[in-house]
N, C-alpha and C positions, 0 to 999 in steps of 0.2 A: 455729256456728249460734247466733243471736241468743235469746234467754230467750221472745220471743214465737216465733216459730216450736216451741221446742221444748214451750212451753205448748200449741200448737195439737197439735202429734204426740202427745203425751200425751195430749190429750183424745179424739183419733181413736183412741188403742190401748188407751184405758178404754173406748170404745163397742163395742169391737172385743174385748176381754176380757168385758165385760158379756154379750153375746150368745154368745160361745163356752160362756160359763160357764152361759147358761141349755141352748144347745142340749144340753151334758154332764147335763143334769140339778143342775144349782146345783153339781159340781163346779169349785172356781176351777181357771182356766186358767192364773194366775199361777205364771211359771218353765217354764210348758212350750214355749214357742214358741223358735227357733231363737236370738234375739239374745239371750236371758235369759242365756246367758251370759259376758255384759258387763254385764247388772244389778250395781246398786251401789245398796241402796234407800235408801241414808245421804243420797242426791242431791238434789236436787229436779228433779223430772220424770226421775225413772230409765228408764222405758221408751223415752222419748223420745232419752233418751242412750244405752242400751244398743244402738238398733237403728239408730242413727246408728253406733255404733263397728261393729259386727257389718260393719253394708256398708259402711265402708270398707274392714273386711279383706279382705271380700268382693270388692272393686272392686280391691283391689290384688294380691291373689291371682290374681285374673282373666287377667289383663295379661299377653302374651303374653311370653314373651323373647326380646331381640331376637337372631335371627339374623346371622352372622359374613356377610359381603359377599363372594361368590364373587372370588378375585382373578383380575382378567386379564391375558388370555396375553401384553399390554404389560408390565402389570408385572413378570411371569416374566422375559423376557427383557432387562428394564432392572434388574433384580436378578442376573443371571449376568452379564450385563455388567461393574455397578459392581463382584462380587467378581472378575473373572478380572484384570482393571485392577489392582484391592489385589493381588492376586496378583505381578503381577510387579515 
């Protein structure tokens, strides 16, 4: 993600901590939401990166695993085949 995208998500997740923290009663919000932890405040635009990293694990976590391919009953039988052949 490019420095201006992550400037723009940052400033969407200070508008977005500003109003959380007022509805709490001027309690800050900061560290309590799900991506916080992947915060790194050493950053520039931490939240922005934190909740980028969060869903990707999220996104990759996701991801089904693929299932094994039922084998058919050709290939059963082209496999007792090629061993009976080794066989003799």
């Amino acid at each position: 993600m490019e420095n201006k995208e992550l400037k723009a998500l940052q400033d969407e997740l200070d508008v977005m901590k500003w109003n959380d923290t007022q509805a709490r009663g001027g309690q800050d919000t900061c560290g309590t939401y799900d991506y916080c932890v992947k915060c790194d405040k050493s950053t520039d635009f931490p939240c922005a990166r934190a909740k980028t990293a969060f869903e990707a694990v999220a996104v990759a976590e996701a991801k089904p695993a693929k299932k094994a391919k039922p084998v058919s009953d050709k290939a059963i039988r082209t496999r007792k085949t090629t061993r009976s052949k080794k066989a003799e």
